[in-house]
N, C-alpha and C positions, 0 to 999 in steps of 0.2 A: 347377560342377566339371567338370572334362573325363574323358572315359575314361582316357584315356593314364596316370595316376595320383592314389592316392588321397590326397583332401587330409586333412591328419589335422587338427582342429578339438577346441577344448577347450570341456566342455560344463559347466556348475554346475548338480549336482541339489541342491536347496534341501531342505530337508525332514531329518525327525528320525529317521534310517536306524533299523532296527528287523529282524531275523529274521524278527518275527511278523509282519508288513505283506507282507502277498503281493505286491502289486505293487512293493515295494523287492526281493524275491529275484530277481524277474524282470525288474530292469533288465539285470545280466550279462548274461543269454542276451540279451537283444533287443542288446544292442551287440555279442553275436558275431557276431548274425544279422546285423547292418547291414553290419560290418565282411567278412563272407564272403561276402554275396548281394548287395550292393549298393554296396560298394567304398567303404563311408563309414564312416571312420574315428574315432568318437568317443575322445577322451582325458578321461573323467570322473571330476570331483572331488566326494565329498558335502561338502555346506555344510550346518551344521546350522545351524537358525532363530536361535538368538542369535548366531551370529558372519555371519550374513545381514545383519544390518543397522548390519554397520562402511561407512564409505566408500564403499570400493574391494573391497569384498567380490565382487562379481561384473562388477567391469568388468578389462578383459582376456579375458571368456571370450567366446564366439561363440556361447553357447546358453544360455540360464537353463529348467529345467525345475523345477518346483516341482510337487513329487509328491506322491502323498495321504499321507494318515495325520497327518489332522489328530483334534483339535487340537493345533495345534505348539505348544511350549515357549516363542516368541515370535513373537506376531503381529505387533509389530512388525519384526521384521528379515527376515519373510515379506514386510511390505507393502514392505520398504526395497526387496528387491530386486528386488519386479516393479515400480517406481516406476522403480529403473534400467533395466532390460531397456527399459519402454517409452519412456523419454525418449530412451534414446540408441540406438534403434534399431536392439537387441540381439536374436536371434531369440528367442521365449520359445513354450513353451508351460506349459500349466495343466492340471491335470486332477484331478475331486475335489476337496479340498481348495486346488488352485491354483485351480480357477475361482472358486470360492467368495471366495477374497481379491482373485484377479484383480479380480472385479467391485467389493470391496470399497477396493480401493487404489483405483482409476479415480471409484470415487461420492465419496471425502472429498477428493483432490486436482485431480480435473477438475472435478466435478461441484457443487464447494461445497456438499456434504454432509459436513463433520466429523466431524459426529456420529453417521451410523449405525453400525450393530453388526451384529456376527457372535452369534448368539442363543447357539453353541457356548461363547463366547470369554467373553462380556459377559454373562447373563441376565437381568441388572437392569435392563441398558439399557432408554432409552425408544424409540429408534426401529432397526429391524431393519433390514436391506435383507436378512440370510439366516438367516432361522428354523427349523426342526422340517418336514419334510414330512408333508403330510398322510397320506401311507402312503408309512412306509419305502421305501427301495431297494436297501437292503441285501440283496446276494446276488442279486438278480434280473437279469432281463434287459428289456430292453423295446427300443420302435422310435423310433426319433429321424428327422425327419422335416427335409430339407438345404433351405438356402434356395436358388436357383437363383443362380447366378452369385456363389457365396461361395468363398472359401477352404476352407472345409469341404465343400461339396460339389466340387470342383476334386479335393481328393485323393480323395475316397471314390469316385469316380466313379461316384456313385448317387444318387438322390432322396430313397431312404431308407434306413438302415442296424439295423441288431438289435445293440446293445452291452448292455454288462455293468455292472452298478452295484454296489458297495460304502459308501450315503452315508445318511445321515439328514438332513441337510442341505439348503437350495436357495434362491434368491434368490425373493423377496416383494415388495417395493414397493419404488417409484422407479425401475421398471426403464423407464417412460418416459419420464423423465429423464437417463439413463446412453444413450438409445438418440439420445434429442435434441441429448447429446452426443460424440456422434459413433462408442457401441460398436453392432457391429451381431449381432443373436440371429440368428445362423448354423444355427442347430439347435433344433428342439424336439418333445417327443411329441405325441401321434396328439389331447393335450388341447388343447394349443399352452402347455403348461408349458415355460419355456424351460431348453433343456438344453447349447445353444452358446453361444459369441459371439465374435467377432474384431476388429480394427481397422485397416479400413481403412487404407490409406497407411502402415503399416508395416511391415516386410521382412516377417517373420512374427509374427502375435501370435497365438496360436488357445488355445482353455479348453473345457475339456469338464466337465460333471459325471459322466460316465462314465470308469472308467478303460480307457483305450486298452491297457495295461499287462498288463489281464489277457483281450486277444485271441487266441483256440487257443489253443497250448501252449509258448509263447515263442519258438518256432522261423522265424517269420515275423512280423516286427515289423507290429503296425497302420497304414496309409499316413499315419493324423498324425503319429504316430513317427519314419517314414519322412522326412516332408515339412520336418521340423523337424531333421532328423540332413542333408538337404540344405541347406537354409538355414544352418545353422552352417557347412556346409562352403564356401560360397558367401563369406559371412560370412570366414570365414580366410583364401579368396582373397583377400578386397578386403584384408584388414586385410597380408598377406604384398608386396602389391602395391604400396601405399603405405609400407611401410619400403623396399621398392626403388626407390621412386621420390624419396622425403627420402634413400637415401643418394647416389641419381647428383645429386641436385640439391646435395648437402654436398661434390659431388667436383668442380663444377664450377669454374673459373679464372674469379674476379671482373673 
């Protein structure tokens, strides 16, 4: 995006909007703050989990965010739309809840794992990839620990960071396998529990188990927020760029 003006970009917050979900009151203010301090202009639409996983439910927009407050009302049309975001190289992030499925959509369609389970979602299930933490996180804070030359440490510009958790939740096994193919654990605590992860070679894809959402007092968005409200706007460049270039080429004399 350039200084000279701001590009205004449409963004799909995925997830099952709620009053009681702190971090859903505090999308508004973070899209005042992007739009005042940092000239990025989000246009957001909530998408609630069942109508997530029509089609075309989030193609058109320039940013999929899939926000906590799980468990969502459909995991599937959760999984739909981060399936689109990363196929067609839509900026996405994840957080809470999103990473949790993030990882889970990436292990049954990349990964030829089917069949694990969200232990929230499924309990019966026989095989997890994200079960029960061994001690909650709920309400706490801790230190998450950047991998060096990640996307996650790029915005945070630090090594390590103190975020805020609202989860019970967190991936368990086969994370060797999801890493083999090709996600990479951008982030983890001081245990080496893993608390990132991102995907290489695509615009932006970043998940946190932490939410970014409820960084200060919503007056200054978190830089994943930040980095992911630029990427959409980059994102509507190109897409704004390309109808201008299909109309001069529709105007051209055969």
């Amino acid at each position: 995006m350039t200084d000279s003006a701001a590009q205004i970009a449409k963004v799909a917050l995925v997830g099952d909007h709620s009053p009681h979900v702190v971090s859903h009151t505090r999308v508004p203010l973070l899209l005042d703050a992007l739009a005042s301090r940092d000239r990025l202009v989000l246009d957001a639409y909530w998408i609630p989990s069942p109508d997530a996983g029509a089609e075309d439910a989030v193609r058109g927009f320039d940013a999929v965010w899939v926000v906590p407050g799980s468990p969502y009302r459909s995991e599937a049309g959760v999984l739909a739309a981060i399936r689109t975001a990363r196929e067609e190289g839509i900026p996405f992030l994840g957080t809470c809840g999103g990473f949790q499925h993030a990882l889970l959509e990436f292990a049954r369609n990349v990964c030829g794992l089917p069949h694990v389970a969200h232990a929230e979602n499924d309990p019966g299930a026989g095989d997890f990839l994200i079960e029960p933490l061994a001690c909650s996180l709920a309400g706490h804070e801790d230190t998450v620990v950047l991998e060096p030359d990640s996307l996650a440490h790029s915005l945070l510009g630090a090594d390590r960071t103190v975020e805020r958790y609202s989860c019970h939740y967190g991936p368990s096994r086969h994370l060797d396998t999801l890493s083999a193919h090709g996600l990479r654990f951008s982030g983890r605590d001081t245990t080496g529990a893993v608390r990132m992860a991102e995907l290489p070679g695509h615009p932006f894809f970043l998940t946190s188990l932490f939410q970014p959402e409820l960084y200060g007092d919503g007056s200054r968005p978190h830089p994943m927020v930040r980095g992911l409200a630029r990427a959409a706007a980059e994102h509507a460049a190109r897409r704004s760029a390309g109808r201008l270039a299909d109309r001069g080429a529709a105007g051209r004399p055969v």
